[in-house]
KOLGUPA-287049 format. One line per 2 residues: for each residue y, z, x of C-alpha. Coordinates in steps of 0.5 Angstrom, whole numbers. Each point is the difference from the previous one (the first is absolute). Example, Ala and Ser with C-alpha at 12.3 -4.5 7.8 and 13.67 -1.06 7.14 Angstrom:
BEGIN
-9:16:25 | 7:-2:2
END
This chain:
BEGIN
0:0:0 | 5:2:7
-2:-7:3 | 2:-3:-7
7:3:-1 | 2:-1:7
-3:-7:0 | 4:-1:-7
5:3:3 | 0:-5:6
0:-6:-4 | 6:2:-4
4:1:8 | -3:-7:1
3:-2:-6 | 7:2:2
0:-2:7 | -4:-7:-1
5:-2:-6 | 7:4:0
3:-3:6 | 4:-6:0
-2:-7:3 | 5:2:7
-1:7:0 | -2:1:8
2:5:6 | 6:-5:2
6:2:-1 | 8:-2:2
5:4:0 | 8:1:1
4:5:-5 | 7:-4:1
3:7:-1 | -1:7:1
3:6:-1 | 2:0:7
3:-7:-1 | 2:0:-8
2:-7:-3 | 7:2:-2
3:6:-2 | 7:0:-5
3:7:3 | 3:-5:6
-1:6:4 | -3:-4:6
-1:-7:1 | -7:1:3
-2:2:-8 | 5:-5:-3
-2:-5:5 | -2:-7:-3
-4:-2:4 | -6:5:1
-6:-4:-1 | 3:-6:4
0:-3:7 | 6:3:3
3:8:2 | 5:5:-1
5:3:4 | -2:6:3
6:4:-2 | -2:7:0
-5:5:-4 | 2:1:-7
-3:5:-6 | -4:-3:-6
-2:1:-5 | -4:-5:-5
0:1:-7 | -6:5:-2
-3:-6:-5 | -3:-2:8
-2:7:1 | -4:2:-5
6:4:-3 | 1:4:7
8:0:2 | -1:-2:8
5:0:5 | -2:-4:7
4:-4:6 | 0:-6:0
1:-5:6 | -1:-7:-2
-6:-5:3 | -3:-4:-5
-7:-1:-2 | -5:-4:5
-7:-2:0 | -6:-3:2
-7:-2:-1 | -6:-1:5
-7:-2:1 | -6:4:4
-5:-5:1 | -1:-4:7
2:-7:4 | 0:-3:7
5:-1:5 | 0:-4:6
1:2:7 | 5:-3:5
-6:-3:3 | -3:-2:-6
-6:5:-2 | 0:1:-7
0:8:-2 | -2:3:-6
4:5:-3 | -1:6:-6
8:-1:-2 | 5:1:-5
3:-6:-3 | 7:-2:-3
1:0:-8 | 5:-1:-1
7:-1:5 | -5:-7:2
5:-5:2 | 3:6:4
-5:2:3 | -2:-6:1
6:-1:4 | -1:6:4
5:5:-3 | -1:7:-5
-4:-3:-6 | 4:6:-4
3:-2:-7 | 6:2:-5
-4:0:-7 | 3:-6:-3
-3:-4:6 | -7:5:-1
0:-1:-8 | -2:-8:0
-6:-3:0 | -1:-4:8
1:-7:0 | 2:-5:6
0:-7:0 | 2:0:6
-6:2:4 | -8:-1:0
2:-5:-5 | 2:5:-5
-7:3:-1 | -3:7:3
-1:2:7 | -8:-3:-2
2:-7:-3 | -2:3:-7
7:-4:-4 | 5:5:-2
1:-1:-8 | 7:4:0
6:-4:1 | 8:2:-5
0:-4:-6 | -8:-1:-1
-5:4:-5 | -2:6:3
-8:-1:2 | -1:7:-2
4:0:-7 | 0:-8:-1
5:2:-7 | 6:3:5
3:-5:6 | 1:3:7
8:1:1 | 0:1:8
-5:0:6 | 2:1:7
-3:0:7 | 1:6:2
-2:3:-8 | -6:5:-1
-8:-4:0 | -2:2:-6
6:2:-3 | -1:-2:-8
6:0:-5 | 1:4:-5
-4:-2:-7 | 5:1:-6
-3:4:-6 | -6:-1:-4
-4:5:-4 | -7:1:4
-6:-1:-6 | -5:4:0
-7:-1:-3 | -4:6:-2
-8:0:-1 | -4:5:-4
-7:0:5 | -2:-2:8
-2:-7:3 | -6:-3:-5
-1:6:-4 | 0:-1:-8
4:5:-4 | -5:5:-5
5:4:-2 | 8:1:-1
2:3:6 | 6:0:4
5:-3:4 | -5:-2:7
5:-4:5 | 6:-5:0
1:-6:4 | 6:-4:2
-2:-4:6 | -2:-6:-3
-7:-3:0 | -5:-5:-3
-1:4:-6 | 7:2:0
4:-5:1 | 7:2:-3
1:8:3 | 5:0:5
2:6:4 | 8:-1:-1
6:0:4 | 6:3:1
-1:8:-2 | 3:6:2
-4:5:-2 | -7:0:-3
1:-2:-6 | -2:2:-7
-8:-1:-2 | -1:1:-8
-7:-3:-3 | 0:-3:-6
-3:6:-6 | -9:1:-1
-3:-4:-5 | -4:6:-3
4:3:-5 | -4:5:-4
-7:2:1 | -7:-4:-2
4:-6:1 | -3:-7:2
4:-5:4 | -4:-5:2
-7:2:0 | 2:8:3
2:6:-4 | 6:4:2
-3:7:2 | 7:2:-2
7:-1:0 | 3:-3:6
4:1:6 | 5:-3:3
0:-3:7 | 5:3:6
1:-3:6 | 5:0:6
2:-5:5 | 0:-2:8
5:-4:3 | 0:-3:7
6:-5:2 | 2:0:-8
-6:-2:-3 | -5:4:-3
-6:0:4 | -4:6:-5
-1:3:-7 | -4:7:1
-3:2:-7 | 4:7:-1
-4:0:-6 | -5:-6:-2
0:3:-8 | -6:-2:-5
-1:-4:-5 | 1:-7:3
-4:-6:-2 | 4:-5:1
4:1:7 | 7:2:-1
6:-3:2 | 4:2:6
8:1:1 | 5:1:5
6:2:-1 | 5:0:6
4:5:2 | 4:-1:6
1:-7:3 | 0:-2:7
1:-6:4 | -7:1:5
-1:-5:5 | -8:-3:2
-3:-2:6 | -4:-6:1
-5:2:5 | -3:-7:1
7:0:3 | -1:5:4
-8:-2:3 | 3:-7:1
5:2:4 | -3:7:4
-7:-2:2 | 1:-2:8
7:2:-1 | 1:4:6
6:0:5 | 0:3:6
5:4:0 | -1:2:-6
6:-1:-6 | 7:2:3
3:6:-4 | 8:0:1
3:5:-5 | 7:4:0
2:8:0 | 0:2:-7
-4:-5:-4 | -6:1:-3
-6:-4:2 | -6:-2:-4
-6:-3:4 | -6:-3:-4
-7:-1:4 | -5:-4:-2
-8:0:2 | -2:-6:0
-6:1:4 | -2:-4:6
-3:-8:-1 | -3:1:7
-3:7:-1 | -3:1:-7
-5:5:2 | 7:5:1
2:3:-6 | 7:2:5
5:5:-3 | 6:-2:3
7:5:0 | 7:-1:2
3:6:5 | 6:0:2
0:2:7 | 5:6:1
4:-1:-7 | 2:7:-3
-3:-1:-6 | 1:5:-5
-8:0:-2 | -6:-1:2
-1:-4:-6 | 2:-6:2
-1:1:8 | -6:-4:0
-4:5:3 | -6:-1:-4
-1:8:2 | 5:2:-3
2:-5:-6 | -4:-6:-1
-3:-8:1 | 0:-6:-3
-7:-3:-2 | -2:-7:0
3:-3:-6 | 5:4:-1
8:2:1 | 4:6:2
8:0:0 | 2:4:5
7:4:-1 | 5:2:5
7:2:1 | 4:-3:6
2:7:4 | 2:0:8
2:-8:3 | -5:-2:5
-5:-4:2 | -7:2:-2
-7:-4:-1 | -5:1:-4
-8:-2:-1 | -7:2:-4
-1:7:1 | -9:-2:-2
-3:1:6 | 6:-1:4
-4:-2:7 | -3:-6:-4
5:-2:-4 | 6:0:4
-4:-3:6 | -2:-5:-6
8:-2:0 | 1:4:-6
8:3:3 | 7:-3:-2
7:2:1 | 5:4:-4
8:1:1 | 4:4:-4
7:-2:0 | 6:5:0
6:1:-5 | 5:-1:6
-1:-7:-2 | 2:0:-7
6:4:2 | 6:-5:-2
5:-4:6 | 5:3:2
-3:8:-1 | 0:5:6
-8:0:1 | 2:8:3
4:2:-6 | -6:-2:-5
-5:3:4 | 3:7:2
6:1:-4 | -2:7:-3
-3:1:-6 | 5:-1:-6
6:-3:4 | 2:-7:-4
-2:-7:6 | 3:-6:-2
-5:-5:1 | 3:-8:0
6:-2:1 | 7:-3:-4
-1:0:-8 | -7:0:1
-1:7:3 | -3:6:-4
-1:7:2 | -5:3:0
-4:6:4 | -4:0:7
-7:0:1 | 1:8:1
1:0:-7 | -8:-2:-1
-4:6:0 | -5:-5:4
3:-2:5 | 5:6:1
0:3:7 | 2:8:1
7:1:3 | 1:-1:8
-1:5:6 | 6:2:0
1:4:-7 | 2:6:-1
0:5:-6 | 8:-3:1
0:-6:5 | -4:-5:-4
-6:-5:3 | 0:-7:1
-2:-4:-6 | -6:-3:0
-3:4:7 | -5:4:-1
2:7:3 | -5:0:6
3:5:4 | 2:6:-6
-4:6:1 | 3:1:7
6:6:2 | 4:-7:2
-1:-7:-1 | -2:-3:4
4:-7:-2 | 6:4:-2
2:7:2 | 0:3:-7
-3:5:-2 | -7:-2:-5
-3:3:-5 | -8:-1:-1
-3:-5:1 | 0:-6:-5
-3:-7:3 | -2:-5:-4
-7:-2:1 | 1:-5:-5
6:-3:2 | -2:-7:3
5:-5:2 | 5:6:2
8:-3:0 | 3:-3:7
4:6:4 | 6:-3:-2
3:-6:-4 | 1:-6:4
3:-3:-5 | -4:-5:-1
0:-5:-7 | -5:-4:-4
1:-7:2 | -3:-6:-5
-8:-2:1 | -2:6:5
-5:3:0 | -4:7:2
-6:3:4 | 2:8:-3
6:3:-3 | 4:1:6
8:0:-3 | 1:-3:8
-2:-7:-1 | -5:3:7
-7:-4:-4 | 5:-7:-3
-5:-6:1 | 0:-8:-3
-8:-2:-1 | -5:4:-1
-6:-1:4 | -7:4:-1
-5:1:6 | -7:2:-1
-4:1:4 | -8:0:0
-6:-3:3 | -6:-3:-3
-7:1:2 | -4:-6:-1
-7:3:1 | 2:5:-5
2:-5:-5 | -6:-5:0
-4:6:-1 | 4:1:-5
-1:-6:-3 | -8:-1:0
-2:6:-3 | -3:4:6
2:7:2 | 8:1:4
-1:4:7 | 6:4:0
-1:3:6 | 0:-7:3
7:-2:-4 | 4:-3:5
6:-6:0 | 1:-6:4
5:-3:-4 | 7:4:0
5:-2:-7 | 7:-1:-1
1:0:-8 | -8:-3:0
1:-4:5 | -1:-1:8
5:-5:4 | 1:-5:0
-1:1:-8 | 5:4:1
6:-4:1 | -3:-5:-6
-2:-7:1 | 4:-6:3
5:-3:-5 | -2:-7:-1
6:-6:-2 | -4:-3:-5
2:6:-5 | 7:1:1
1:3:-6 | -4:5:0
3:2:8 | 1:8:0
6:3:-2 | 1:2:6
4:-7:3 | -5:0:7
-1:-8:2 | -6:-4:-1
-5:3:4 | 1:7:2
-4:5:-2 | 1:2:-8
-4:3:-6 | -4:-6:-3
4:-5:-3 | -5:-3:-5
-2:-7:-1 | 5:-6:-3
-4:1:-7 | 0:7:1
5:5:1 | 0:5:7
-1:7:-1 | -1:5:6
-7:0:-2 | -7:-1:5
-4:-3:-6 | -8:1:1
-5:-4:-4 | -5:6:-2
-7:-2:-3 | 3:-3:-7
2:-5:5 | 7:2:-3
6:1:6 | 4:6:-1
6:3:3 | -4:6:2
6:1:7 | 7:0:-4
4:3:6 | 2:-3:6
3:5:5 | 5:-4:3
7:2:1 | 6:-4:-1
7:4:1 | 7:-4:0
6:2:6 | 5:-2:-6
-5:1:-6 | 3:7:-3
7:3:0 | 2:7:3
5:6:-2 | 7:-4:1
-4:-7:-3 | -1:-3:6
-6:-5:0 | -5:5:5
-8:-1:2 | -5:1:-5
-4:6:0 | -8:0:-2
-3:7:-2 | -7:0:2
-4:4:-5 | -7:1:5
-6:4:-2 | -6:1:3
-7:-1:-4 | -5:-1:5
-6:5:-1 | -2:-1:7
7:-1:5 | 6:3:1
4:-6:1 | 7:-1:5
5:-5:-2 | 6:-2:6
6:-4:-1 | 2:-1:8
6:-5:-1 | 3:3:-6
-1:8:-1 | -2:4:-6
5:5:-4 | -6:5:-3
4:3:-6 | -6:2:-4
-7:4:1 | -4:1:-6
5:-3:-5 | 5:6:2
6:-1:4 | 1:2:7
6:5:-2 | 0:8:2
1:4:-6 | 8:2:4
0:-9:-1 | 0:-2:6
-4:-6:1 | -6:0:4
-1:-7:0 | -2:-4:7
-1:-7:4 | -6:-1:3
-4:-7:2 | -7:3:-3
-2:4:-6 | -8:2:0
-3:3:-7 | -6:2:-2
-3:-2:-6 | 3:3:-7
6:0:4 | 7:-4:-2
7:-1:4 | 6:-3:-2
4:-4:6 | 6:-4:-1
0:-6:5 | 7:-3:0
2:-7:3 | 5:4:3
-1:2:7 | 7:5:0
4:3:-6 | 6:4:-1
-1:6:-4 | 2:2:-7
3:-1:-5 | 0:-9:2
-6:1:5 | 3:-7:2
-5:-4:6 | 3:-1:6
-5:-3:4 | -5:-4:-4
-8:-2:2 | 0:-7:3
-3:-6:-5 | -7:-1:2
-8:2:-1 | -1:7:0
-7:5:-1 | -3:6:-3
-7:1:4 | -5:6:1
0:2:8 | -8:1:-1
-2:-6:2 | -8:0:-3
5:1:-7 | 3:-7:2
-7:-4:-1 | -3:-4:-7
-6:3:1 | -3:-5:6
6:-4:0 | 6:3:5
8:0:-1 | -1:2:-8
0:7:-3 | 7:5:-1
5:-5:2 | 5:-4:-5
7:-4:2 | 7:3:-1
5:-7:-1 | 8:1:1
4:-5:-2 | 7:-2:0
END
């Protein structure tokens, strides 16, 4: 009788689970929320031009002009009244693939990898840049005609196209699609009721009796051809039955007597991306002969994007790029990072979870640290969105945290930057003054009729850095220093008497000693928050170095056991590559269109340039077992710097500068990089900024930097041999026009494997 009742059971479970979910349910899933409490779409208030700004969920940023108190109207909150600061940024997103690829050696082995791969951000990737999006670019389906001949990364034709039928919801056309939109993306569905159908008994069994409401089905099939799981719902709607045929006692219905009076049926309903994808029976009631009719009733309305995850496969197996996916994202935005599990085509007997760890990140929890340990892993089949706040600038990296020996060997590591807020600051402000001026004192940020005032980033209890050494309970400290000597009979920086000791161990970027007067000028950019223009740069240049053991690699891919005790590189990469590779390939006067932008005569070493039918990209394309070729290796390693491609303090054309964001993430070698010719400024270690807690830079030159694997390092090199000092850092003696190179001094590092003069070294072109 148990086995009877758990079988019965068993069966309606089945029932459930075979026929109430819809035709596209699956474990795919794409996402980017345009707005957040954190970055509203518009607020009526007008109290900050970060809420009231109109452009939230679009490309482009707003001005950093201070921190400023929000609240946001408690139907946001649940009815909670909530006050919070605010700090501009916007919202960015990405999505990637966790699967496999090739790539090929600068000697032209090909290597298998366990990568992660772009899915969104593609033509960006493509072209060697931050694959990172604004939610307008995000929430579009991927479509572009002008590369592989508009299909996916393995020939299968991509239907998506603006102004054709959605291939998933032919009754609706697809407005946009974009390059650098999100794979599988899929519109939202306008409303339409979901339709249920209710049966009374299991699959083949014959009705005997009146009885209750067994199951409901809304996934369409052969024998319920009409169901439809419906769209477009908020909130699970509500399910009503239609009454029991049994009206009284001892009456037949179609051959079978009612026992008594029937009851009616209830039911509640789940949702997923808006459709209803399960009716559990609260209660099945009595009295049913014939199966009774199902209604929804909505609640509330909601536009739910979908996912296509044919979409997905078509465009993420084999997809892998070495380094993986490019992360650039700016100091207060919120990050949203799906990944995706698509498995691996080459080693289908691993059923691989895959992770995101960022590498150093002071993320507030554990959940999304990518630690399979502590939070969780992203299964074959399935997505993950990651979330994050962007804190301290700085470079990181990042990789997956399953097995990390294997997997970071495997290729399974890429690069992460956050930007500072200093860039958002408007021309013509004091970068001290809205770094340092003491909380609650008004800075003018801008200048003429567009200046605004507001407050610095002292005023913002995150950035805040206690008062400097030199305060007393009546001489006041410096803004912005952390008081590093208070607690002794004299300080030490000042003579006066201190009282306690209060420094601020939080205090990460402290402000300069003192104000150099130095203002923000159009188009800078920097490393750190350094209210001195001490970390001013032009172009940004990733450096990562890693090594591949090709042995390791093979065993990988042919399903015998990895010898890690045996784990050992023979070919050294920068950004995925071994030099010569690394500098790009030669440019070919056959496309000249296509010629990179970078203005280099025909025949000088440059990213490769495509063909004259297909235009270039920084890619290394590697055709993988499909036959297809991929751009597994988007990022050259060659620098470009002008000696009148920026401008200095007084407005003066000046060499450009090129902040060098190098990482470590060999499991197996600390590696040296040196610049004979032209030295490094070490400005950063491990995303903080070289600056004692008094504000005295601690920043240096040096002709070679060593780190360890795990480690990261911010250098500036600067097509400007000697500078004057702040404010304008005006170039006095420039570097000489010519060929340049960057190399590891450990010469068994130069090589390709067997083949010499390869490995860590890459070309610095200064130009006229």
């Amino acid at each position: 009788m148990l086995s009877r009742q758990l079988l019965g059971r068993a069966a309606a479970a089945l029932v459930l689970v075979r026929l109430a979910l819809p035709a596209h349910a699956q474990n795919f899933m794409v996402q980017c929320p345009p707005n957040t409490l954190w970055h509203p779409a518009g607020d009526s208030s007008g109290l900050t031009g970060y809420a009231a700004w109109p452009n939230s969920s679009k490309s482009g940023e707003p001005v950093y002009t201070g921190p400023v108190q929000y609240s946001p109207s408690t139907v946001l909150t649940n009815g909670v009244p909530l006050t919070y600061v605010l700090n501009g940024g916007a919202v960015k997103c990405q999505q990637i693939s966790g699967g496999d690829g090739y790539m090929t050696e600068a000697d032209g082995n090909q290597t298998f990898m366990f990568s992660f791969g772009p899915l969104s951000g593609l033509q960006k990737i493509r072209d060697g840049i931050a694959g990172t999006d604004y939610p307008d670019e995000f929430n579009q389906p991927y479509c572009d005609p002008t590369w592989n001949g508009g299909a996916y990364n393995n020939s299968q034709p991509n239907p998506y196209a603006a102004g054709q039928p959605n291939p998933m919801y032919p009754g609706q056309t697809v407005s946009t699609c974009g390059a650098n939109a999100a794979v599988g993306y899929q519109p939202p569905a306008s409303y339409h009721p979901a339709v249920g159908a209710s049966v009374l008994v299991g699959n083949g069994a014959a009705l005997t009796a009146p009885v209750g409401v067994y199951a409901v089905i809304i996934s369409p099939n052969a024998d319920f051809p009409n169901v439809s799981p419906g769209a477009g719902y908020g909130a699970p709607p509500l399910v009503t039955f239609g009454p029991p045929d049994c009206k009284t006692a001892g009456q037949v219905i179609a051959g079978l007597t009612c026992a008594a009076p029937g009851t009616q049926a209830t039911g509640t309903a789940t949702i997923g991306l808006g459709s209803v994808i399960e009716v559990a029976i609260s209660n099945p009631g009595t009295g049913y002969v014939n199966a009774p009719a199902v209604t929804f009733t909505p609640t509330t309305f909601a536009a739910i994007p979908g996912t296509d995850p044919a979409a997905i496969m078509n465009t993420g197996v084999m997809n892998g790029n070495i380094p993986a996916p490019e992360m650039a994202f700016d100091e207060d935005d919120e990050f949203f990072l799906t990944l995706t599990n698509v498995g691996m085509i080459m080693r289908p007997d691993l059923f691989e979870q895959h992770t995101v760890h960022f590498h150093g990140y002071p993320n507030a929890s554990s959940f999304y640290d990518g630690v399979p340990d502590a939070s969780l892993a992203i299964n074959i089949g399935a997505s993950f969105t990651y979330y994050y706040m962007a804190p301290d600038a700085g470079t990181y990296f990042w990789h997956c945290h399953i097995t990390p020996p294997e997997h970071l060997q495997m290729g399974m590591v890429g690069q992460l930057f956050v930007r500072p807020r200093q860039n958002r600051v408007p021309v013509g402000t004091d970068l001290y003054k809205a770094l340092a001026a003491p909380p609650g004192t008004p800075v003018v940020y801008g200048t003429g009729a567009t200046a605004v005032t507001g407050l610095s980033q002292q005023s913002d209890p995150r950035t805040a850095c206690n008062l400097g050494t030199n305060g007393t309970t009546t001489a006041p400290g410096t803004p912005g220093e952390s008081d590093l000597y208070r607690g002794s009979p004299v300080s030490a920086k000042s003579g006066f008497t201190t009282v306690g000791p209060t420094s601020d161990i939080l205090c990460s970027v402290p402000s300069p000693a003192a104000d150099l007067g130095t203002v923000q000028l159009a188009g800078a950019k920097y490393v750190y928050n350094d209210g001195d223009g001490s970390t001013r740069y032009d172009v940004d240049v990733p450096i990562q170095m890693h090594g591949f053991d090709p042995n390791f690699h093979f065993v990988g891919m042919t399903f015998n056991p990895e010898g890690f005790e045996d784990m050992k590189d023979k070919y050294f990469l920068l950004n995925g590559r071994s030099y010569p590779d690394t500098v790009g390939v030669r440019t070919s006067s056959v496309n000249p269109v296509a010629a990179w932008s970078g203005g280099l005569p025909d025949g000088t070493s440059n990213p490769d340039v495509g063909t004259a039918a297909i235009p270039g990209s920084n890619s290394i394309l590697t055709q993988g077992s499909d036959a297809q070729s991929r751009p597994e290796q988007p990022i050259s390693t060659l620098l470009v710097l002008s000696q009148s491609g920026s401008i200095d303090g007084a407005g003066n054309a000046t060499p450009q500068r090129a902040a060098l964001r190098i990482v470590n993430l060999s499991v197996t070698e600390y590696h040296t990089l040196a610049s004979l010719s032209i030295p490094l400024h070490v400005v950063g270690y491990m995303a903080k900024m070289l600056r004692d807690q008094a504000g005295n830079n601690l920043d240096y030159y040096t002709n070679s930097i060593t780190i360890g694997g795990g480690e990261s390092l911010d250098a500036i090199l600067d097509a400007c041999a000697v500078r004057g000092p702040a404010p304008n850092y005006a170039c006095t003696t420039p570097v000489p026009v010519g060929t340049y190179f960057i190399y590891t001094p450990n010469l068994d590092h130069l090589s390709n494997d067997a083949e010499n003069f390869g490995g860590l070294m890459t070309e610095v072109v200064i130009t006229p």
